[in-house]
C-alpha positions in Angstrom: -4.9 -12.3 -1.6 -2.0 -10.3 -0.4 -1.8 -7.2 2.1 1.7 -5.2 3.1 1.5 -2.7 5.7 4.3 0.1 6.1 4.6 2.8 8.9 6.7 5.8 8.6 7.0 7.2 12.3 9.0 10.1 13.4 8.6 11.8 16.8 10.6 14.7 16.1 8.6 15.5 13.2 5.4 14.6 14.6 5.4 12.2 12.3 2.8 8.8 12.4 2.1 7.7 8.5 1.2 4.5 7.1 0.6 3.0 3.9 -1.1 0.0 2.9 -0.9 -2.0 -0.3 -3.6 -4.8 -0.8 -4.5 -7.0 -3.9 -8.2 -8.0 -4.8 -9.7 -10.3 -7.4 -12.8 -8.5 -8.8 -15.9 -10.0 -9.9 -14.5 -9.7 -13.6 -11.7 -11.4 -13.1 -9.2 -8.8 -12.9 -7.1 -8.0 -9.8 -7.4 -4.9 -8.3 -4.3 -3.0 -6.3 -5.9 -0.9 -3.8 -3.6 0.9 -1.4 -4.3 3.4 1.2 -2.8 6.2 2.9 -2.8 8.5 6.0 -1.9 9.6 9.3 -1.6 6.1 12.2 -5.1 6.3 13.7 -6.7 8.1 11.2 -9.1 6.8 8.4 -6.7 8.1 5.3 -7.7 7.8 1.8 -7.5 4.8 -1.0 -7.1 4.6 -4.6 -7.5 1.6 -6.7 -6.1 0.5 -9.6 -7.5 -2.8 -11.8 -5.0 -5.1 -14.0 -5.8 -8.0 -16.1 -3.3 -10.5 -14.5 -1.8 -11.1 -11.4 2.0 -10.5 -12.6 0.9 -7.3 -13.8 -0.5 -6.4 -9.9 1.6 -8.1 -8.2 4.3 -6.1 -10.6 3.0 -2.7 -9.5 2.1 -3.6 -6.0 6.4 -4.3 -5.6 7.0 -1.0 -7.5 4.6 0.7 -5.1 6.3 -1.0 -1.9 9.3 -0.3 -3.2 9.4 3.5 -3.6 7.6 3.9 -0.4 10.7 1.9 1.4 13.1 3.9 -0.2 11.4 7.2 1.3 11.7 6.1 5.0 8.5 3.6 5.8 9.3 0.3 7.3 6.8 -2.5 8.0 6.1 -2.6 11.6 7.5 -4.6 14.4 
């Protein structure tokens, strides 16, 4: 459906994060907010979340965005 990709990158800090936020339909109709984590390069980790509509992910998939962007991570260029 939809995917947003954010880096956080700091050389001075040694610094290489990113954060990904991605919405799936299930195969009971919900949508599912998956969003994963970790160090550029790495694997990371995920953790997803189900909702019965898609306001309601799309909703939490903003808020999620949102907070990470006020924290330092930009999407990349």
């Amino acid at each position: 459906m939809s995917c947003e990709l954010l880096h956080r990158v700091d050389p001075d800090l040694n610094m290489a994060r990113f954060y990904r936020v991605e919405l799936l339909p299930d195969l009971f109709g919900e949508i599912i907010v998956e969003r994963c984590w970790g160090r550029i390069g790495g694997r990371g980790q995920c953790r997803a979340t189900s909702y019965r509509s898609t306001s309601l992910a799309e909703a939490a998939a903003s808020r999620l965005i949102s907070a990470k962007e006020r924290r330092g991570y930009r999407r990349p260029t």
